[in-house]
N, C-alpha and C positions, 0 to 999 in steps of 0.2 A: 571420413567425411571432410570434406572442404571447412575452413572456418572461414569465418565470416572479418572480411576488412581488418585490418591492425588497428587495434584502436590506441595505439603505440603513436599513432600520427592524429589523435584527437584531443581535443581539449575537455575533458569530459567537464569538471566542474568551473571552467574561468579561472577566475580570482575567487577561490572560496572566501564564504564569508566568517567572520568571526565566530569562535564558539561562543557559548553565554559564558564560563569563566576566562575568555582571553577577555573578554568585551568588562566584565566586570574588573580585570585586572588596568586594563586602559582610561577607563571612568574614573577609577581611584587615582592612578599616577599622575593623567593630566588632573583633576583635581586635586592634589597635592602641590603640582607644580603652580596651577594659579593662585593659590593660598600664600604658599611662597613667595610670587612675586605680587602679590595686591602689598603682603605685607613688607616689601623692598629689599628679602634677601636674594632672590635670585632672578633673573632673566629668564622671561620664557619665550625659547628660541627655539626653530627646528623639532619641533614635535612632530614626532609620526605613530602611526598606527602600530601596535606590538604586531610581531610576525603572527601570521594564522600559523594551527598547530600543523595543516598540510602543505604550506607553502609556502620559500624561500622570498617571497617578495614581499618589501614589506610599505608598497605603495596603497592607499586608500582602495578598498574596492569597488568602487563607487567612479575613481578616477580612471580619467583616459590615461593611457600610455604616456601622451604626449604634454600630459599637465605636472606639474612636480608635485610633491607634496607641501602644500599651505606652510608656512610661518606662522607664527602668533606671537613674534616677535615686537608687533606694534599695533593702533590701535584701539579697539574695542575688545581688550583680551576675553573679560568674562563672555560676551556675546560670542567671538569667535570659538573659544574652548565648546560652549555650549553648542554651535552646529555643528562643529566636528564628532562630538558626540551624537548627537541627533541624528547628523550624516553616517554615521561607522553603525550605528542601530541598525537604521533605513535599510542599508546596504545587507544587512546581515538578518534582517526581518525578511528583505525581499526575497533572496535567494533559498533561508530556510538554512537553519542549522544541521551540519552533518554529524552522525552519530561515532562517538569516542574510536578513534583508531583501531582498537581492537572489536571493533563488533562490526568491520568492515573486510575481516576476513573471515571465508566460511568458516562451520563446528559441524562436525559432525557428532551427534547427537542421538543416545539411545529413546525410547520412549516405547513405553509399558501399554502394547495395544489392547492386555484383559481389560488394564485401569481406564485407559481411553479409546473406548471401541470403536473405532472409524471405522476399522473394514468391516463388523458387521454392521455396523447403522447401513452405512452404504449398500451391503447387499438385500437389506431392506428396502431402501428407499429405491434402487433399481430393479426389485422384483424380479430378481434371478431367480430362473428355476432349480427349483431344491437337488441341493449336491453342485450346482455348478458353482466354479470358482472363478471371483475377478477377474484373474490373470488368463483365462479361458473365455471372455464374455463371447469372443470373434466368433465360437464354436458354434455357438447356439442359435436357433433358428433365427434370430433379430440380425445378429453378428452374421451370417450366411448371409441374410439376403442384403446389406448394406455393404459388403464386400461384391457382389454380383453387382450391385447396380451403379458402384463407381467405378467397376470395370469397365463396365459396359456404357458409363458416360465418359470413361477415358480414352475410347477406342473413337469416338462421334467427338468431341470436344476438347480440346486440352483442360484438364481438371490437374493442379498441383499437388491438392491436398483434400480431404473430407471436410474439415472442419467444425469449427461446434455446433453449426446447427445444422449439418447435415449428419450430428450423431445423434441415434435415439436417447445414449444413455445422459449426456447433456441436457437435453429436454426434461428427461424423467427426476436428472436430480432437481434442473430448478422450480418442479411441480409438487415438489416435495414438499413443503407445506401445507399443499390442499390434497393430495395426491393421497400421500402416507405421512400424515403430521405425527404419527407417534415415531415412527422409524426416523424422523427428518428433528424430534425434539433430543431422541438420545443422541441424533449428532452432535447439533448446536448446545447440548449440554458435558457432550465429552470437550467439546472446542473450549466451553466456557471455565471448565472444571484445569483443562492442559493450563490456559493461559494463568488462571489464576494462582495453578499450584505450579508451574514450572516457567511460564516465559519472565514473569514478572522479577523472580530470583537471577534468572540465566540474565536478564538484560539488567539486574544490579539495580531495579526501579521501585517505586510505588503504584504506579499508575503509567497504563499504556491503553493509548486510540490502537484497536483494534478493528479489523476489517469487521464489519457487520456477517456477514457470512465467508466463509472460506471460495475458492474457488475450486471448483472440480476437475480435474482432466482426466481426460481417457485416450490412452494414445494407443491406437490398435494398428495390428498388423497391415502395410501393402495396404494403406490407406494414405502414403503422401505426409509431407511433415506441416503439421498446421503452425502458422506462424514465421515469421521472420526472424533472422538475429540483429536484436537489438539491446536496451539498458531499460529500465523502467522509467528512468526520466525522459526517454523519447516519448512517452505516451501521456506525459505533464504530470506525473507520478514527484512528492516531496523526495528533496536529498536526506531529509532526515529517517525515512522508512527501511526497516530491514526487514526481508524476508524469513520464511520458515517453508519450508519444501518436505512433504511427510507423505511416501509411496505409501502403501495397503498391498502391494503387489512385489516382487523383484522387479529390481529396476538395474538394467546394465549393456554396455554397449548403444545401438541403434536405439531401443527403445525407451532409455533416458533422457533428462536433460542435459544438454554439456553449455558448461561453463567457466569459466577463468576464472583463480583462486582471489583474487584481488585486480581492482580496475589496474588496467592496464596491463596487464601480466600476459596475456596471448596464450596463457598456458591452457587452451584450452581439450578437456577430456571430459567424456561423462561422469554425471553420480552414478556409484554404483554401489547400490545399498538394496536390505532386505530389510520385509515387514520388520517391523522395530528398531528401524534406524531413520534419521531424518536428516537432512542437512537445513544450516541455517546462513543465508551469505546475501550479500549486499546486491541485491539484482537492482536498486535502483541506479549504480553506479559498473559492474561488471557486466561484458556482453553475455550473453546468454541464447539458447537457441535449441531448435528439436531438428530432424535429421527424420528422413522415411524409416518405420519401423522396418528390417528386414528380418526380426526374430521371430519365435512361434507364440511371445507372449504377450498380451496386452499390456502393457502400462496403466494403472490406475492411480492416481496420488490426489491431494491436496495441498493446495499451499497459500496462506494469509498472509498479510504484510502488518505491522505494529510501528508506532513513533510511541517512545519514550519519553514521557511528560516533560525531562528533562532540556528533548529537543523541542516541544509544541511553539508555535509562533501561528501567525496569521498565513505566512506564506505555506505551510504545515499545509494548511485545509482550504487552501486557496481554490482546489478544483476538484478536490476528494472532500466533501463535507462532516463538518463532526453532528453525529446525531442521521445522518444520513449511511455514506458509504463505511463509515466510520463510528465505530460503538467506544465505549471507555471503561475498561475494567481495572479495578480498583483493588487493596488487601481484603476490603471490606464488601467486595463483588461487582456485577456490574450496574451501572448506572442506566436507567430507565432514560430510555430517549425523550418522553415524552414529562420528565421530570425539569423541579425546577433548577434542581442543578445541571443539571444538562445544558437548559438556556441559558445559565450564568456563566456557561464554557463557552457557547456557542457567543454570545454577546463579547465575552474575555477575548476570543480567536475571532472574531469576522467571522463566525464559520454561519450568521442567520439563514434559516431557509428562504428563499426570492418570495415576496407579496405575492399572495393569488389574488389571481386578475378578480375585478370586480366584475358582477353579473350586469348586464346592461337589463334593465327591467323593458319589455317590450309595452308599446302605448297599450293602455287599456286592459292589462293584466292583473289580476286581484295580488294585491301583497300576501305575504308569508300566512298573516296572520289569518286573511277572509278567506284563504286555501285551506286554513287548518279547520279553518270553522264551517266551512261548506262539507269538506270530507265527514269531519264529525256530525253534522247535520244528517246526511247521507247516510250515517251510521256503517262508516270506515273509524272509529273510533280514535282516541288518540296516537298520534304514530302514523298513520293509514298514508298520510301524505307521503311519507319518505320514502 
């Protein structure tokens, strides 16, 4: 298959921003250097920003091309040291910290599917009929007739792909809380159980925003490749998130993902892994991309994104919310959304849910209270209103 653009001619992150120990390294040096000169042994001249750990330039991020880097050579030194600071923050708050050099290339990754049952929760929660396997869904009489009628709308319309909601088993997993809540809690308890015992060690952390629910794909046969190639920051996805990508099915050739080992690298080839292998790689920065299945197998996988506490900032949950798209699992497990630690994160990050809009009371309408007391009058008892 064709790959998608060279991303060899792209700028993927700018002028990255500082990590939090380069930023902690620059806060001390220029304050040292103004310590120095309040007390008249040295000249503070020509201060710049320390290099980012990814990139050779070592101009303000903040700054155009065309501005030089500031002096603090005269003036108001303590006030100038201080907005450069404040400025080199800003800059590196806005953009969102990238995660440590090595967890920006993929791992391939075994994982123990008795201990963390996805493929069965999943054939639960999709109510396959007994004996049928994943990787076979296309077979079955649902799989029959969703291949018949995107033929048959490709023959009448140009159709590129099925897509997610024109798959039943898309629908069924996200019904799955009311659908098949017990099949749909051993997921969300295998998911809780991985991250806890294994992502949190593999990313060297305490505490990671984890996706609230995983995402499901089903990529079936001669059904079109859903999606485009893209990065996950095309979609306003943080620079600080890594991926985790974990089939249930074989996954190889046509009917995987393919991806480039490291941004920018063009190298790109499929995963090609079996039930109990995962890969783990930096989709918000590597192109990535699906291709028409031409095999006999389905594709079935999952795959969640996590930011490592270490990365969290504001710009983190600037459009992915914590407590929302975003849960936080901990040594000590996961944190209740509706907890008060929760809100003391959510306040810490910017990440508050928007005001609900207030009710406009319509003229002449009984308030809450002579609605509750009319009902109970009525003998709808306490409650009856709601």
């Amino acid at each position: 298959p064709s790959p998608p653009p060279s991303p060899h001619s792209l700028s993927l992150l700018g002028s990255p921003p500082l990590s939090p120990h380069a930023f902690q390294v620059f806060e001390v040096e220029m304050t040292a250097v103004l310590e120095r000169e309040e007390a008249g042994d040295e000249a503070v001249t020509g201060l710049q920003q320390p290099e980012s750990p990814s990139s050779s330039s070592t101009r303000m991020p903040h700054q155009p091309d065309s501005q030089p880097t500031p002096s603090y050579s005269s003036g108001n030194k303590r006030g100038q040291v201080a907005a450069a600071l404040r400025a080199a923050k800003a800059a590196s708050v806005m953009q969102g910290f990238p995660p440590p050099k090595d967890l920006q290339v993929e791992l391939q990754m075994d994982i123990d599917l008795e201990k963390y049952p996805f493929g069965d929760a999943l054939e639960r929660i999709l109510e396959l009929p007994t004996g049928t396997s994943l990787a076979k869904i296309h077979e079955t009489a649902t799989g029959k007739d969703v291949l018949s009628n995107f033929q048959r709308r490709s023959e009448t319309t140009p159709v590129d792909c099925l897509g997610p909601r024109g798959n039943p088993w898309n629908a069924k997993f996200l019904a799955g809380p009311n659908k098949t809540p017990e099949a749909m809690a051993q997921f969300m308890q295998a998911y809780h159980d991985y991250v806890r015992n294994v992502v949190l060690d593999n990313l060297g952390t305490d505490r990671v925003a984890i996706q609230a629910r995983p995402t499901f794909r089903c990529h079936i046969p001669h059904c079109g490749a859903p999606g485009r190639p893209h990065r996950d920051s095309d979609y306003h996805h943080s620079v600080s998130e890594v991926n985790y990508w974990i089939p249930v099915t074989k996954v190889f050739g046509t009917n995987s993902l393919w991806s480039e080992s490291t941004p920018g690298a063009a190298d790109f080839r499929p995963f090609e892994l079996v039930p109990g292998q995962l890969m783990r790689f930096y989709g918000n920065q590597v192109w990535h991309y699906t291709v028409p299945n031409e095999t006999d197998t389905t594709r079935v996988s999952i795959d969640f994104r996590v930011i490592r506490g270490e990365e969290w900032s504001p710009a983190a949950f600037a459009n992915f919310r914590l407590g929302a798209y975003f849960s936080v699992m901990t040594r000590e497990g996961l944190i209740p959304n509706k907890s008060a630690e929760m809100r003391a994160l959510q306040e810490q990050y910017h990440s508050l849910p928007p005001p609900k809009k207030q009710k406009v009371k319509k003229k002449g309408a009984p308030d809450d209270e002579d609605a509750s007391a009319a009902a109970a009058a009525a003998g709808g008892g306490a409650g009856a209103a709601l």
